[in-house]
Each structure stands twice: as C-alpha cells, then as structure tokens.
C-alpha positions in Angstrom: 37.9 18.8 5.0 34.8 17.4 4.0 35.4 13.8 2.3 35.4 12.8 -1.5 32.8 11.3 -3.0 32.7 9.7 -6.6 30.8 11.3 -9.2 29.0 8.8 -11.5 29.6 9.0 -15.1 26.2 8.9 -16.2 25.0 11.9 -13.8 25.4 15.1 -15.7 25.0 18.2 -14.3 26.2 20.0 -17.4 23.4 18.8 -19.6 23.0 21.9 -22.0 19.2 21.3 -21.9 19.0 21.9 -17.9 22.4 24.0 -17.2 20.5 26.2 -14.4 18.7 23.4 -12.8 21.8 21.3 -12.4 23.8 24.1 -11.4 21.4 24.6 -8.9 21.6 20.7 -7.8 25.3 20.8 -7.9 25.5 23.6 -5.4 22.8 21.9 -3.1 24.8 18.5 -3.2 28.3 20.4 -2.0 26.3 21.8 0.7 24.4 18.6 1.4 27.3 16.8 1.6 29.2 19.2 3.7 26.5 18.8 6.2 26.4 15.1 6.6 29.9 15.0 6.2 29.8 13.1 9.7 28.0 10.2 8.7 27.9 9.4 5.2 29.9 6.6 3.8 32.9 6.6 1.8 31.1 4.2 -0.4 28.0 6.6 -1.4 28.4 8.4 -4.8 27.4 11.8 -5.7 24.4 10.3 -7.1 23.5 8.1 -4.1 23.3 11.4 -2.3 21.8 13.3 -4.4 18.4 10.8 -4.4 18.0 12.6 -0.6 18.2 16.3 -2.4 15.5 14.9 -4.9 12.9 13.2 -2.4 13.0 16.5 -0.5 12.9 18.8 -3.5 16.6 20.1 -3.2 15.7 21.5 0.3 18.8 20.8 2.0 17.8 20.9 5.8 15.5 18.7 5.0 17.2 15.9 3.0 20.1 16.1 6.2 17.0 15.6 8.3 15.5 12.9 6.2 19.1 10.8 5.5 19.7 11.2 9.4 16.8 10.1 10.5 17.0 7.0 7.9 20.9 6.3 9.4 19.4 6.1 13.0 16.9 4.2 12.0 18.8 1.5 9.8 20.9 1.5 12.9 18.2 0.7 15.2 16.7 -1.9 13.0 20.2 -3.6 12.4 19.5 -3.6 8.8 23.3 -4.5 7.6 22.5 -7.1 9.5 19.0 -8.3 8.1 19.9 -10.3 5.1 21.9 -13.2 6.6 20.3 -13.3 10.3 16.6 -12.0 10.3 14.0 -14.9 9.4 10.6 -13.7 8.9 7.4 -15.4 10.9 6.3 -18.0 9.0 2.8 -16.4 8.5 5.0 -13.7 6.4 6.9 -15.7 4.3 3.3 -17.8 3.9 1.1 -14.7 3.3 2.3 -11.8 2.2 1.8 -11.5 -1.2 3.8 -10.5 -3.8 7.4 -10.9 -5.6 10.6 -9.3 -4.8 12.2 -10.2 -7.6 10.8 -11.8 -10.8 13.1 -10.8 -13.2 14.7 -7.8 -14.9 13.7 -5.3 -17.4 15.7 -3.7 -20.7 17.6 -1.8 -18.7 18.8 -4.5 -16.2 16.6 -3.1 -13.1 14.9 -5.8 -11.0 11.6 -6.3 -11.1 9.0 -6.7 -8.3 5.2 -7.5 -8.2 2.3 -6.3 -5.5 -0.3 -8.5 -5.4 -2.6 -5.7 -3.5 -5.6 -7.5 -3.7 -4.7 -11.1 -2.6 -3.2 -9.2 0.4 -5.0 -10.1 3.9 -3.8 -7.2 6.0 -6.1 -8.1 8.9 -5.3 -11.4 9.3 -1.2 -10.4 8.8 -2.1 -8.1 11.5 -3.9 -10.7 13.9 -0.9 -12.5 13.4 2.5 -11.3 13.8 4.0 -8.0 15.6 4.8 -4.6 13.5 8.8 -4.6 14.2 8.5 -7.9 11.9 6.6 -6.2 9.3 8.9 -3.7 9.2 11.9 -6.2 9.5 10.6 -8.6 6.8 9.8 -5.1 3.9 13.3 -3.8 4.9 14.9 -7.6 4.3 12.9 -7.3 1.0 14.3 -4.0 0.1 17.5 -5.0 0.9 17.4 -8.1 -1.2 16.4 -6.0 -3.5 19.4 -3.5 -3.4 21.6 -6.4 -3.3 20.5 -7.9 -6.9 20.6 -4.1 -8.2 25.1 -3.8 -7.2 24.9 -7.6 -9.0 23.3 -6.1 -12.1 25.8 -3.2 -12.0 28.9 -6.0 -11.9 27.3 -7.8 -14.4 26.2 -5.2 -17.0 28.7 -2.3 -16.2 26.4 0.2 -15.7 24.8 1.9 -13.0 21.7 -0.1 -11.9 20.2 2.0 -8.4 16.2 1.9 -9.4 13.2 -1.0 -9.6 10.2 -1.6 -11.6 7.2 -2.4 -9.6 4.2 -3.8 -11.2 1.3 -3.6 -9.1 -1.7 -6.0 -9.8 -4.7 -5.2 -8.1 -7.1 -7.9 -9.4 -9.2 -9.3 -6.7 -8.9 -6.0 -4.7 -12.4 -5.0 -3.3 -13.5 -3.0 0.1 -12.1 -6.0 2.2 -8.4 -4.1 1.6 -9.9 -0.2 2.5 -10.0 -1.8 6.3 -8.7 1.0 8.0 -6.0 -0.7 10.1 -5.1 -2.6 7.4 -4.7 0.6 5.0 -3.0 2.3 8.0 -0.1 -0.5 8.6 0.0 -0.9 4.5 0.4 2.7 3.7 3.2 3.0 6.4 5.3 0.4 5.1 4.9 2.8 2.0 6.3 5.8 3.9 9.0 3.6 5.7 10.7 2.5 2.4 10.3 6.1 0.7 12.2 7.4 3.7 15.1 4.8 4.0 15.1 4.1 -0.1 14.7 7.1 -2.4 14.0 7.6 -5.7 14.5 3.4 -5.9 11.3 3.3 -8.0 11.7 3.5 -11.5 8.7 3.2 -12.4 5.4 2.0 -10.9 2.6 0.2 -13.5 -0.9 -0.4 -11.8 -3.0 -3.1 -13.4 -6.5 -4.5 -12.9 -7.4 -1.1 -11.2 -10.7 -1.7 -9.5 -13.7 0.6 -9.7 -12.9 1.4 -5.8 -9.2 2.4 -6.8 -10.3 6.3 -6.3 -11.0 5.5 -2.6 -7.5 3.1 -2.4 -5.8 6.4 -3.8 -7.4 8.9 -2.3 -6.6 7.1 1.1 -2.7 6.6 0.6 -2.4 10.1 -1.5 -1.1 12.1 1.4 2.1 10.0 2.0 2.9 9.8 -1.9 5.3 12.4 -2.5 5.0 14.3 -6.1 8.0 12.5 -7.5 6.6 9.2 -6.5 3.2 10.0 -8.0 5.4 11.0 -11.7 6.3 8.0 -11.8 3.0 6.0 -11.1 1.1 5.0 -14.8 -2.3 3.7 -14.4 -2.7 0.8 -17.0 -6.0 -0.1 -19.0 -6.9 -3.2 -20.5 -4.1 -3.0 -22.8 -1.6 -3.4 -19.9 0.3 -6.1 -21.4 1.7 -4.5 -24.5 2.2 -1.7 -22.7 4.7 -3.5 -20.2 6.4 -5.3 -23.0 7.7 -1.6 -24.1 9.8 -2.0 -20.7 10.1 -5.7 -20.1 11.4 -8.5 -22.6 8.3 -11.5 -22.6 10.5 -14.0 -20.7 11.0 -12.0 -17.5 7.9 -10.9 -17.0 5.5 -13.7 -15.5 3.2 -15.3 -17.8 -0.2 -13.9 -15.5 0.9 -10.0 -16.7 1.6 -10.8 -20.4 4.9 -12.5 -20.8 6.0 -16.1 -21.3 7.7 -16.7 -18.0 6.3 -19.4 -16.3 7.8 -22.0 -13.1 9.4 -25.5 -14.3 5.8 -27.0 -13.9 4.5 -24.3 -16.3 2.0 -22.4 -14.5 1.8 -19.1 -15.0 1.2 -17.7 -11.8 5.4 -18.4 -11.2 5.0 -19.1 -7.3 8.4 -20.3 -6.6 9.1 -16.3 -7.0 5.6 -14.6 -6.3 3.6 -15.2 -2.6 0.1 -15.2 -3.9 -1.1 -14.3 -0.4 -4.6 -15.2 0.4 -6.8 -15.3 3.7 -5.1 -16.1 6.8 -5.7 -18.9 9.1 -7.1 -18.4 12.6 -4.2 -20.9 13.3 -1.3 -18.2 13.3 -3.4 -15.3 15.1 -1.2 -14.3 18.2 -2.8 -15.0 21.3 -1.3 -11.7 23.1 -3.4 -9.2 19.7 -6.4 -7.9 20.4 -8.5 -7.7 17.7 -10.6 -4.9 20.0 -7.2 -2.5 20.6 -8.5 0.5 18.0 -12.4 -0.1 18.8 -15.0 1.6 20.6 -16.0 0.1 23.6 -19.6 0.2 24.5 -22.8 -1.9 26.2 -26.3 -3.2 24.9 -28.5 -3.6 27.9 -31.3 -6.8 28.0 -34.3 -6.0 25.7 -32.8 -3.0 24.2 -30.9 -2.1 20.9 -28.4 0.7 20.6 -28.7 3.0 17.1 -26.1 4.6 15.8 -26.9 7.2 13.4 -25.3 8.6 10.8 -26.2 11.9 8.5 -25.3 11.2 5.2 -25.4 14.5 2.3 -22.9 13.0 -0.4 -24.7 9.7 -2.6 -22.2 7.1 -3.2 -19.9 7.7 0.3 -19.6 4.6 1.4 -20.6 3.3 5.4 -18.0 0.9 6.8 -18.3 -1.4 9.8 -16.4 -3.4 12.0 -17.3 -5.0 15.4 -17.0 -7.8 18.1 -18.8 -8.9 21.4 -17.6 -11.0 24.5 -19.5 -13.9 24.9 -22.3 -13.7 23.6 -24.0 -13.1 19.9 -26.1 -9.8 18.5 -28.2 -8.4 16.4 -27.4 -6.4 13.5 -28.6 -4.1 11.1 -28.4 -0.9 8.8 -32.2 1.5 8.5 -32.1 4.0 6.3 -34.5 7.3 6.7 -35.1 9.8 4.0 -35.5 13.5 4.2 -39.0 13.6 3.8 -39.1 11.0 6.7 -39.7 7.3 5.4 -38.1 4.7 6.7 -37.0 1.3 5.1 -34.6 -1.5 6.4 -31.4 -1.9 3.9 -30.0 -4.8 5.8 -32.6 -6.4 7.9 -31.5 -7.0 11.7 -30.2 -10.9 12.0 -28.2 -12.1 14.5 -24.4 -12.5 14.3 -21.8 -14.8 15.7 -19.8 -11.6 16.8 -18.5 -13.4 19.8 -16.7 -15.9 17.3 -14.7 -13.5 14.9 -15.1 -9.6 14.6 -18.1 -9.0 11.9 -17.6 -6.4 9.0 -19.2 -5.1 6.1 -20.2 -1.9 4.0 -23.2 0.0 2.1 -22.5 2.3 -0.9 -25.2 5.1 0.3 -27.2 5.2 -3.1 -29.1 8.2 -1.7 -29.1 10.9 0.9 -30.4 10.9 4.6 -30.0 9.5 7.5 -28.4 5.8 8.5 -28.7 3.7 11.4 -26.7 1.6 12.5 -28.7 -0.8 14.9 -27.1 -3.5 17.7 -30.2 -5.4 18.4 -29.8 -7.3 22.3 -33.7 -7.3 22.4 -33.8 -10.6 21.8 -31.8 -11.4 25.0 -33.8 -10.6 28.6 -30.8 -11.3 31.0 -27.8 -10.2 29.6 -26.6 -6.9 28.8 -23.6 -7.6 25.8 -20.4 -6.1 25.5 -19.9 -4.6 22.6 -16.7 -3.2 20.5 -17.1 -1.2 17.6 -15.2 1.0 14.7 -17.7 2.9 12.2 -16.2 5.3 9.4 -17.8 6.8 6.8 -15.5 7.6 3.0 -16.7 10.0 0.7 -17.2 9.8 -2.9 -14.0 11.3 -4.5 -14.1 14.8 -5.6 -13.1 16.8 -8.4 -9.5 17.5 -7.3 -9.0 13.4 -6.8 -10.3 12.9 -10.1 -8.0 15.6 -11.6 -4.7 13.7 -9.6 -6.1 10.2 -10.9 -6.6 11.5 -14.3 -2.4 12.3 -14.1 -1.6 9.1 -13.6 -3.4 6.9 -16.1 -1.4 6.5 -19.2 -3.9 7.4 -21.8 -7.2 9.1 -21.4 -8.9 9.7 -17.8 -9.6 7.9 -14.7 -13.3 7.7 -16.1 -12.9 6.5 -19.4 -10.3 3.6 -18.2 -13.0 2.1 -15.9 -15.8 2.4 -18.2 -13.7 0.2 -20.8 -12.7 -1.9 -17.9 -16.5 -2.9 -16.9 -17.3 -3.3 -20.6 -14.6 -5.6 -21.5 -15.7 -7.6 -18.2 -18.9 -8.3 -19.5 
C-alpha cells in the first residue's frame, strides 16, 4: 500500500472553473505517487509532489525521472547537510552578487535579488572549483526554503514559492562570455531541477539593449512555465514592484524605502554587490586556456583568421592568451566588392599577462579577419590559445518570445523608451 500523503487545503482540484484539468492532475498525482512510493518522504504534501507533475507538464515518467534524479543528487551533494556544515570559498561569499533574502512580499514569500550585471563569472571561475558553485546556490536555495516553512509557522499559510527580482544594470558583453554564460545558465538548470515551481514570479529590471542576446542564449534551458512567469519591466519598474512588495521590504536601489542601519540604499549587509575579481584568489591548479584553441605564430609571420559574415549587427567575440611572450592584434574588415579597411588597428598586447578579450558589432556584411601579428618578433615563434564565436542578431521568433514577457508593449518599444529616458 502506497503511503498517505497530506492534501493541502488551499490546493483544489475541484475548482468548477478547471474540473477536467484537475481531474486530470489528480489522476496523474495517484499515479505519480504510486511510482515514487519508494522514496518520497512522509513529510511531502500532495502539493509538494505535484510541483514535479507541473515542471514536466503532467508527464508522469518523466516527473519520476526528474524527482529521482534530484533525490540522487541531493544525496550526493549531502544537501540536508549544507546549511550547518558547508562554508563557501571566501571569493563566493566576497563576489557573487546578489541577495538571498531581502525581505518578503504581500503574500509572505521571500524575496531574492540578481545582481546579473555586477556578476564576474570569469574571475568566479578562475577562482574557485564547480562542486562549490554548486554547493554555495544549493546552500542558498536551501536557506531559502528554510525562511519559506518559517513564514508558513508564522502566517499560517502555505508559503512554498519566491520572488526574484533581477537587476541587470551594469550588464554589457563582458557577462555573454561563453564560459561564464555556460556555468551561469547551469546553475539555472540545476535549481529548476532540484526546486520546482519555487519561482513565483521573476521581475527583470534595467534590461540592457543586449538582453535579446542574454535571452536568446539561456532560452533553451527555460522551461515554458518558468518563462510565464518572467515580466520584463520598463522604466516604470518601481511602481510596478510595489503592486507585489510593501516599500519597506524592498531595498531602497529598486524603489522602496529599505535601506541598512547606515542608510544606504544599496542594503549590503543582505545584497553581495559582486564586482571584478582579484587576481589574488585565482586557483593556481585553473587554466584559464582549458576550453581554448591551441595554435602557433611563427617569427615574422601573422596568422588570419577569417570570418564570413551575411547578418549586420551579429556580433564577433574574442578571447585569447600567449606563453611568454606578447602579440599583435587586430580585426580587418573586407567588403563584397573587395575594399579593405582596418576596424581595430593591429597593436601589441600583454596577452602573456592576462587573457585579452573583446567584441565588434558587424555594422555591415563581408568578410572579418581576425589577425595575430608575431611579425614584429624575428626569433620566436608564440604560442598562442584562442576561443572565437560569432552571435547573430536575434530573429523574428526571439523577438516574438521576448515580446511575451515584457509586461506592457514589446521588446522594441521598452528599449526605445529605455535609451530615451537615458539621455
């Protein structure tokens, strides 16, 4: 006989406005919970369950696949454990940017903040291992779960759901490093999978005129639900937040009056505000070179790398490092009719010192080179690593998906009254 699980009061499944979908969930979530049966604590509720059915669309196999797979993993991580004996690197608790918990909203759900764009994934990288970013966002998460059953004591209600707010001022190509988007965007996935449905709603501020490119990048691992619940905020983000949030729990910086003891408004006793990291914390044991493309510049020579560009405004990124010994560098552009003009004349770099990186919006086109000048040097032949990607402008399907998610209007009109009112 298959254990019994508490139904929560404020789950209905005979809401007369939905009686065939929820008699379709209820079925799933007696067949669901037959099938995990095995594993499932006596502690989870019919509704703690049913958030598995919901992230996999009432597909039952695959919610038993999904809440498996999160169990072993949990398991693996030690995460009952996390809260009172995992301590995060100091470069973490130093550098990664953002607030857990900043306060509450109406409803009593906590409250966290993303500071995306004071975020220095490279230098997080350079400095500490992936276990510990996965360690320190499932401490986080359950911190997080934690203050959500102490809301529940306190208010006498169910309280299983967050508010993020996602600030994104000061975000600019530095954070579409692909690494850095690779590592961030799996963090993503690895709370979606071990905390579903958690997010009650998710409020992007500050959007940047690149946030088409952020979006289009992390799309594929944003499941439809989570994208529902994702609302694109103009410049009239602070009113629109103080719908959901009362003024003094929501930090002074996004619109309300909360500010630390000393009275500044940025609260940092609760939010990480992040920033570059020091060389001073990279791990000896990283290389910087592990995902790179490893290649030679012989004496007197330069090596071209060409690119064939058809779409204007894709945008040519760049990152790269040499042993020892400094280079030349530069970007050519040809056009189809044959002319040929320098967009970044060739200077020498300190790439021996600390990787170099950069990017060119493609205005027009035709055909880029990427040039590794060593003419300069008659001796010695450099070493060279290298990681070149080219990101297209966003087409008319992204646009469509973007224009879903801004609260009022489109994705087009938003930024054009962005740039204006930064005038």
């Amino acid at each position: 006989m298959p254990k019994k699980y508490r139904l929560s009061h404020n789950f209905d499944y005979t809401d007369p406005k939905t009686k065939v979908q929820t008699t379709k969930e209820e079925q799933c979530l007696e067949k669901f919970k037959m099938q995990v049966d095995d594993i499932a604590s006596r502690f989870e509720t019919d509704e703690d369950l049913f958030k598995w059915l919901k992230a996999r669309d009432l597909d039952v196999d695959k919610a038993e696949e999904m809440y498996r797979q999160s169990k072993a993993y949990k398991a693996k991580m030690d995460v009952k454990n996390l809260v009172k004996d995992y301590e995060p690197p100091e470069v973490l608790k130093k550098y990664l940017a953002g607030g857990p918990i900043v306060g509450h909203d109406k409803d009593g759900r906590p409250i966290a903040v993303e500071l995306f764009g004071h975020l220095d994934m490279k230098g997080l990288m350079y400095s500490c291992k992936k276990v510990d970013f996965e360690k320190t966002k499932l401490l986080i998460s359950e911190r997080q779960m934690q203050d959500m059953a102490e809301q529940e004591v306190k208010l006498g209600k169910k309280v299983d759901q967050m508010v993020v707010v996602f600030d994104m001022s000061n975000a600019g190509t530095k954070q579409l490093w692909r690494p850095g988007m690779t590592m961030y965007t799996h963090l993503v996935q690895i709370l979606e999978d071990n905390y579903p449905e958690s997010v009650y709603k998710l409020f992007v501020v500050n959007a940047p005129s690149i946030f088409p490119i952020i979006w289009r990048l992390g799309r594929p691992l944003i499941s439809d639900h989570m994208k529902n619940k994702i609302h694109v905020l103009g410049g009239n983000f602070k009113e629109e937040l103080l719908k959901y949030i009362d003024t003094e729990e929501l930090p002074a910086f996004l619109g309300g009056s909360q500010t630390d003891p000393d009275g500044d408004p940025k609260c940092p006793s609760k939010i990480c505000w992040g920033g570059d990291v020091p060389e001073e914390f990279f791990l000896k044991d990283i290389s910087v070179t592990e995902n790179m493309v490893t290649s030679s510049v012989d004496p007197g020579k330069t090596k071209d790398l060409k690119f064939q560009i058809e779409k204007p405004g894709t945008m040519l990124r760049w990152e790269f490092k040499t042993e020892n010994y400094d280079i030349g560098f530069g970007l050519k552009f040809t056009s189809p009719n044959g002319e040929t003009h320098d967009v970044m004349p060739v200077e020498r770099v300190n790439s021996h010192m600390v990787p170099e990186d950069g990017d060119h919006i493609c205005t027009e086109a035709g055909e880029y080179t990427i040039v590794f000048d060593n003419s300069f040097s008659w001796t010695r032949d450099k070493k060279l690593f290298y990681v070149i990607e080219t990101i297209e402008p966003t087409d008319s399907g992204v646009n469509k998906d973007l224009n879903d998610i801004v609260q009022h209007g489109s994705w087009n009109e938003l930024n054009s009254k962005m740039k204006d009112a930064s005038i």
